[in-house]
C-alpha positions as CSV (number, residue, x, y, z in Angstrom):
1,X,33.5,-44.2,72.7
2,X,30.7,-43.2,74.9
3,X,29.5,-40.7,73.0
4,X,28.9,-43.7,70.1
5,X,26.3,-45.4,72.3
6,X,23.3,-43.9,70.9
7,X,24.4,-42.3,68.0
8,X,22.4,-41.4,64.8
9,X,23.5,-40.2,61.6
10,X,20.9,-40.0,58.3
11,X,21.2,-38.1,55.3
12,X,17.5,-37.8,53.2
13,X,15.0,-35.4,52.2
14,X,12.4,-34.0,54.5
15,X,8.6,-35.0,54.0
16,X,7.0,-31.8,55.8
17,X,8.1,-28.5,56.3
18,X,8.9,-28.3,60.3
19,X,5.9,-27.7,62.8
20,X,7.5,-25.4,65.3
21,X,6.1,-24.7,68.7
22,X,7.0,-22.3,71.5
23,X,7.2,-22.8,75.1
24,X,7.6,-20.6,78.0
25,X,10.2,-17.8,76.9
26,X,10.8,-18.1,73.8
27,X,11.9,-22.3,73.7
28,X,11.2,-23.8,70.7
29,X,10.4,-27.2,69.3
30,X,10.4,-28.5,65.5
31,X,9.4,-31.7,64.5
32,X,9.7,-32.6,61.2
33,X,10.0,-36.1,58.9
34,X,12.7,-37.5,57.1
35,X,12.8,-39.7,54.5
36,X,16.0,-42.5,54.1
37,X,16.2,-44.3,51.1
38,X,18.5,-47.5,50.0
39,X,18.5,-49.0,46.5
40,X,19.4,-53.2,45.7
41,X,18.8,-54.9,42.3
42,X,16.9,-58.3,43.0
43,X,17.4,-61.2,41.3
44,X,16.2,-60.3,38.7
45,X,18.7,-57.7,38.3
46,X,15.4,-55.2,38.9
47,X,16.6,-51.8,40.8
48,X,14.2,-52.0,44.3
49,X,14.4,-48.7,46.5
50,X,13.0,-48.9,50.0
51,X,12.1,-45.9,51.9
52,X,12.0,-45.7,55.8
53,X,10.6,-42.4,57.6
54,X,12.2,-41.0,60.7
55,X,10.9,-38.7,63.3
56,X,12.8,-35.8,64.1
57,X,12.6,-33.6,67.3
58,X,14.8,-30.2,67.4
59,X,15.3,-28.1,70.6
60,X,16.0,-24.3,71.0
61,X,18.1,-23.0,68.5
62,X,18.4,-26.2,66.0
63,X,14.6,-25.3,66.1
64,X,14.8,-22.0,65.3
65,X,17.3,-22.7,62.7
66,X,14.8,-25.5,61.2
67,X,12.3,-23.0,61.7
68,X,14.0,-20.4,59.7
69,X,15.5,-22.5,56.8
70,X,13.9,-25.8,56.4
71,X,11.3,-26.6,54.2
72,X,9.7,-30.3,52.8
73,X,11.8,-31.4,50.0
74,X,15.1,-30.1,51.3
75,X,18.1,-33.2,51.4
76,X,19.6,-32.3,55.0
77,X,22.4,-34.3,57.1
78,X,21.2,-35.1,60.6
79,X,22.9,-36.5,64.0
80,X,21.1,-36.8,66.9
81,X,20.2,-39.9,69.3
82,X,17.2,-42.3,69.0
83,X,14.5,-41.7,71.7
84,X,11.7,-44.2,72.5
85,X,8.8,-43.2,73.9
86,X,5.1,-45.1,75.0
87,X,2.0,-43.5,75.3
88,X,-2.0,-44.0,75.9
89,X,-4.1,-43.2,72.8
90,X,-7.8,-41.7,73.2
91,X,-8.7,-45.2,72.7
92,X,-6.6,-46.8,75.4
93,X,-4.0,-48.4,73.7
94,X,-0.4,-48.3,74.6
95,X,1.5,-46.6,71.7
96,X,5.1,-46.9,71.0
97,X,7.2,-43.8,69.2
98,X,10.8,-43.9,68.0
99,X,12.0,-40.3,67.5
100,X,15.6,-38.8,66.5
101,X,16.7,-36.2,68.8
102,X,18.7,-34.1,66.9
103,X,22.2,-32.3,68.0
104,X,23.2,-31.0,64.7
105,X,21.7,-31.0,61.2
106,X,23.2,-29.8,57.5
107,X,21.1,-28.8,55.0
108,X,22.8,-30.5,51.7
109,X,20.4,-29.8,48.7
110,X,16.6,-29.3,48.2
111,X,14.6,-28.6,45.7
112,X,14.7,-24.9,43.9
């Protein structure tokens, strides 16, 4: 059960193809967007979809697989862990940031 403490599965289509970046020797870093969606009928029977966006970050060789085969559009399968972070804008505001940390990912579908 510890391993279900912070625990994040998703499944949605990507919004960006992934930004890489490369550190030192040769570690990488990918962020890219997901969108989630989820789908009710109101009451006036009306079909509503809400979308919510997630942050992704991927580390050395998720990155490099990101790197190599994502691109925006593609439906992938993510778990990772939720990671909260704060920091000081150029205007001096405190800023908050929820990210995903991925450990694994599937790519499902996408778009031909």
């Amino acid at each position: 059960m510890y391993t279900l403490k912070n625990s994040v599965r998703l499944v949605g289509n990507l919004g960006m193809d992934p930004e890489v970046k490369t550190f030192d020797v040769n570690k990488k870093l990918a962020k890219v967007s997901i969108a989630t969606n989820e789908s009710y009928k109101n009451d006036k029977g009306e079909k509503i979809t809400e979308t919510q966006w997630h942050n992704l970050i991927l580390w050395g060789a998720q990155a490099n697989l990101a790197e190599q085969y994502l691109k925006k559009g593609d439906e992938v399968a993510i778990e990772g862990k939720l990671s909260n972070k704060s920091y000081i804008d150029k205007d001096g505001n405190k800023r908050y940031v929820s990210e995903v940390v991925v450990n694994e990912f599937l790519k499902v579908g996408g778009r031909n």
